[in-house]
N, C-alpha and C positions, 0 to 999 in steps of 0.2 A: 470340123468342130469350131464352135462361135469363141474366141476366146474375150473375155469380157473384163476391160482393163478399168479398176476402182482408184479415183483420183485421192491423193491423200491431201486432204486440208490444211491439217496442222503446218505442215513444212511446206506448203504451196502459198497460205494465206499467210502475208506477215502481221496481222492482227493476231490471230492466234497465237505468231512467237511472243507477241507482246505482253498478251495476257498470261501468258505459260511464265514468261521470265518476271512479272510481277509476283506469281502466285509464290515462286520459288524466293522471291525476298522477301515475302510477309513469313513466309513458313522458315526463313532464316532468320528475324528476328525474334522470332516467339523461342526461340531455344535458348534468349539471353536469362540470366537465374531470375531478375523482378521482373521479364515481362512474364516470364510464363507462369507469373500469377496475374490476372488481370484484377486489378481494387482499384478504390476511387478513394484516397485519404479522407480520415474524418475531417469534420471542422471540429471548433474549439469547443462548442456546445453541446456537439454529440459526444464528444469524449468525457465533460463534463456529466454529460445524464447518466451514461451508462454508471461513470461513479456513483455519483445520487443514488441510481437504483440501488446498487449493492448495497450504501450504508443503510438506505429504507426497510433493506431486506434485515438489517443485523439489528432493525431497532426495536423496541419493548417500550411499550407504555400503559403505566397506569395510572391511580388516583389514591389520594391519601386525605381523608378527613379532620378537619384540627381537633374537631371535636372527641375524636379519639387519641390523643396525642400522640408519644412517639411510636412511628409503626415499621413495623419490618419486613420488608420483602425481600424476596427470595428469586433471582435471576433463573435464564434457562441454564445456565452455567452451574448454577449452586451458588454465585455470590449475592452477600446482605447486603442489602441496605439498612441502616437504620437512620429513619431522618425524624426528627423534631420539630413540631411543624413552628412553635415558641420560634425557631431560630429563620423562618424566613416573613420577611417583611417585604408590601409593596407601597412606594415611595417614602420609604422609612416607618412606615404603618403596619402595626400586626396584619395579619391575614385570617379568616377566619372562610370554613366556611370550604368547598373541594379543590383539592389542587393536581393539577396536572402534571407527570412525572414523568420526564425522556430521557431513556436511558439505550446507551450501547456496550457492547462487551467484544475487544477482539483479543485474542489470545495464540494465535498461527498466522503465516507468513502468506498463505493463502487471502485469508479474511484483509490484511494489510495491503496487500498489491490491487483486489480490486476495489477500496476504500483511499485510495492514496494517504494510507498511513503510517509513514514506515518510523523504523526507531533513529531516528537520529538528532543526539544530543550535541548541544550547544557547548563549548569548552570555553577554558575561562581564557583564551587566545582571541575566540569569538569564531572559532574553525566548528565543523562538526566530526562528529566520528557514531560511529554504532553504538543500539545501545542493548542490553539482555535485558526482554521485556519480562515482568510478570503479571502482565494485564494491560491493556490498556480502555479509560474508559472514559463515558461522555456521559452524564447527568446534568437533568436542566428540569428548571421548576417555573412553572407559568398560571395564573389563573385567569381566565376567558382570554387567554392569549395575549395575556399583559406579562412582559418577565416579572420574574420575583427575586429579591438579593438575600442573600444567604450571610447570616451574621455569626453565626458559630460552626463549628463545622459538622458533618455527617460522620459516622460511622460505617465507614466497606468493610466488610472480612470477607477475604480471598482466598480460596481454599488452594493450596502453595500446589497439590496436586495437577491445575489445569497446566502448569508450567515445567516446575521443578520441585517434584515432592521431597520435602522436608524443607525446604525455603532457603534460603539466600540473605544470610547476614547483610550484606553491602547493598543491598537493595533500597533505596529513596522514593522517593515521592517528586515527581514533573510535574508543571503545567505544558500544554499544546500552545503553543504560539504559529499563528498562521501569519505569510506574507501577502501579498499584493495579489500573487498568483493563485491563491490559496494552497500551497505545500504548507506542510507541517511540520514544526522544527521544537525539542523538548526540551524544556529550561528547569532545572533543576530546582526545586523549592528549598529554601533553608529550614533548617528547625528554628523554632520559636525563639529567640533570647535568653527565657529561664532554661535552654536544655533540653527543652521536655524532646520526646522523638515524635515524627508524625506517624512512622508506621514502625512494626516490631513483630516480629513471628510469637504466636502462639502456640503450642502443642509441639508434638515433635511426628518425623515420620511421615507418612502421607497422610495421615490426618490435621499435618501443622496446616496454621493460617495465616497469611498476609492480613495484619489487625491495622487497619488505617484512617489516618482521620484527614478526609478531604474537605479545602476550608473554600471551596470556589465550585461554585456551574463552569461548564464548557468540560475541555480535554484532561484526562490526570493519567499519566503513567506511571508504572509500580516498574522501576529501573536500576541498574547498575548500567558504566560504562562497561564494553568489550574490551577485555587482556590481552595482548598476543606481546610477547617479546621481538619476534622477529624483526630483521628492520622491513620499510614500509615503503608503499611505493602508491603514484598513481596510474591511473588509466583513463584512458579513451574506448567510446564508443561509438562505430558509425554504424548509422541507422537506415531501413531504403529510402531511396529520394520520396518526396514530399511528406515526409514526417519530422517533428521536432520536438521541444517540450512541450509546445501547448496542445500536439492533438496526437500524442503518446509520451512513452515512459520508462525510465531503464530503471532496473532495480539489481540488488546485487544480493543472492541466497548464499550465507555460509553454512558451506555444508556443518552441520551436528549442533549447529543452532537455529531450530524452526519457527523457533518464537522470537526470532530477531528477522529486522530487514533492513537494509540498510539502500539507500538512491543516489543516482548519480544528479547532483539535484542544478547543474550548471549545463549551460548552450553554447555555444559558438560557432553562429550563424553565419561565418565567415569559411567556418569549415565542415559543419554540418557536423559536428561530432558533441556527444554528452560526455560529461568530463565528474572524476571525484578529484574535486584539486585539493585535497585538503594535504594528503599524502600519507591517510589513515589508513590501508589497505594493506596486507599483510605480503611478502614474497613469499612465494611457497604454498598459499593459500589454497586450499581446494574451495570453487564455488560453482553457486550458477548464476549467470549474468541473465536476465529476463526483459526481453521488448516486450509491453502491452501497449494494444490501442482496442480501437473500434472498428466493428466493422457492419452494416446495416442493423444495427443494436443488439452484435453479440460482441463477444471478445477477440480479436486477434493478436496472438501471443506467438513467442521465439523462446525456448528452454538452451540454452546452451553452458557446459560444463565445462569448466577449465580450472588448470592449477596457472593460478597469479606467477608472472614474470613483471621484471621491471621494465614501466615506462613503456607497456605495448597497448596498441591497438587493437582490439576486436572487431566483427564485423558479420551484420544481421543482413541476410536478404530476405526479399519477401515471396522465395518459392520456400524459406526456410518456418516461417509462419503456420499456425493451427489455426483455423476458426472455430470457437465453440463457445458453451454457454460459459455464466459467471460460475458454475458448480464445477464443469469442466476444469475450469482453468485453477479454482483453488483447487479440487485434487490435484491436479497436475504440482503444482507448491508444494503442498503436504506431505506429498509423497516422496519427494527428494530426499537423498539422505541430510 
């Protein structure tokens, strides 16, 4: 019998151990937690759009005639408007004639993360801390796309329901003041001098209303500050490598408040951590801390649940990340406790 001896390659040819012992370290790096997602960070512009879109998506517009004077409309929400058209003027000139009406409505914490709108009010330290939203909203009046200035104010009623049925004594009136970067930070509007209040509950029950008189175009929040006795602490957040503030976002959900959100709205690019330095944060707190960014124009998001200790670090990787759309991801908010 012919015995017929088959030469083995592998262990003959040292090319072959070559390429065997490569294959074996690329398949040993992909087990580390961010590689074995493969992404490409956004830039600062696609993060930007993707915002853009969402608030495009939450916006309404119509038209109001002078010639019919004051007219009321009626949101997808159920909130009024009642605007006077007497009270807008373009460069100190009546206005006559059709006017152009843009208006937004966010009311959950969803619609806020991907709007980068969250509540956080200005204190009179010049710190921020959370705020309990009962609305938050944007109207703006243009005719052929010239602004128009508003000399008296509007008339909202809020129907106390989309928030907190029966309403909220302590509740004010904000304006949106934005920075450089464009984050949004809410500044508390005073009442008038003579007393008068800008807004004041109507009715009682879930039928009550948020009755309010907004005297500015741009951002207006229907707000109280967030209570918590406990004492208070901050936090850090590290985020995966090549992400920062400008092309994502940490936000912080407390649980059983869905109409609040509150951001870690500071960098430090020296240690690559997002920071709430104010020292507003509660010990004890149940919440969820939330990464959002981009990712080829969807959303990529991090859900993680924790009870607040003092002074700790958290920590997102990005095999811990969802990709999905802008719907996805406010369910995914809404739904938290």
């Amino acid at each position: 019998m012919k015995t017929i001896k088959i030469k083995n390659h592998y262990t003959a040819n040292p090319l072959y151990i070559m390429l065997f012992a490569l294959t074996l370290t690329v398949m040993s790096c992909d087990t580390n937690d961010d590689n074995a997602v493969t992404n490409t960070p956004p830039t600062v512009q696609e993060f930007n759009v993707i915002r853009q879109i969402a608030l495009d998506n939450l916006t309404q517009n119509f038209q109001i005639n002078t010639a019919n004077g004051t007219t009321t409309w009626t949101s997808a929400k159920g909130v009024e408007l009642d605007i006077n058209p007497s009270c807008l003027t373009l460069n100190g000139n009546p206005v006559t004639g059709l006017i152009d009406i843009e208006y937004v409505e966010i009311f959950d914490g969803g619609n806020m993360i991907t709007t980068n709108k969250p509540t956080m009010g200005l204190m009179g330290n010049g710190d921020k801390s959370l705020l309990i939203s009962g609305g938050e909203f944007f109207i703006n009046a243009t005719q052929g796309g010239v602004q128009l200035e508003l000399t008296c104010p509007m008339t909202v009623i809020v129907p106390t329901s989309l928030t907190n049925p029966g309403g909220d004594q302590e509740m004010t009136l904000w304006n949106g003041v934005f920075d450089d970067n464009g984050n949004l930070t809410w500044e508390e509007i005073p009442e008038d001098p003579a007393g008068n209040g800008n807004i004041f509950i109507e009715g009682d029950g879930p039928n009550a209303v948020y009755y309010a008189y907004f005297d500015s175009f741009g951002w207006t929040n229907v707000d109280r500050f967030y209570s918590d006795p406990r004492p208070k602490t901050t936090i850090l957040v590290d985020v995966p490598d090549g992400y920062d503030n400008t092309n994502s976002a940490v936000y912080l959900h407390y649980d059983g408040e869905g109409n609040a959100l509150a951001n870690l709205d500071t960098y430090d690019e020296n240690t690559g951590l997002f920071s709430e330095h104010y020292g507003q944060i509660p010990i004890g707190l149940a919440c969820h801390i939330i990464f959002a960014t981009e990712s080829d124009g969807q959303w990529r998001y991090a859900i993680k649940g924790v009870t607040i200790t003092a002074n700790t670090t958290y920590s997102f990787t990005l095999s811990e990340t969802t990709v999905g759309t802008e719907q996805q991801l406010i369910d995914a908010i809404n739904n938290l406790p």
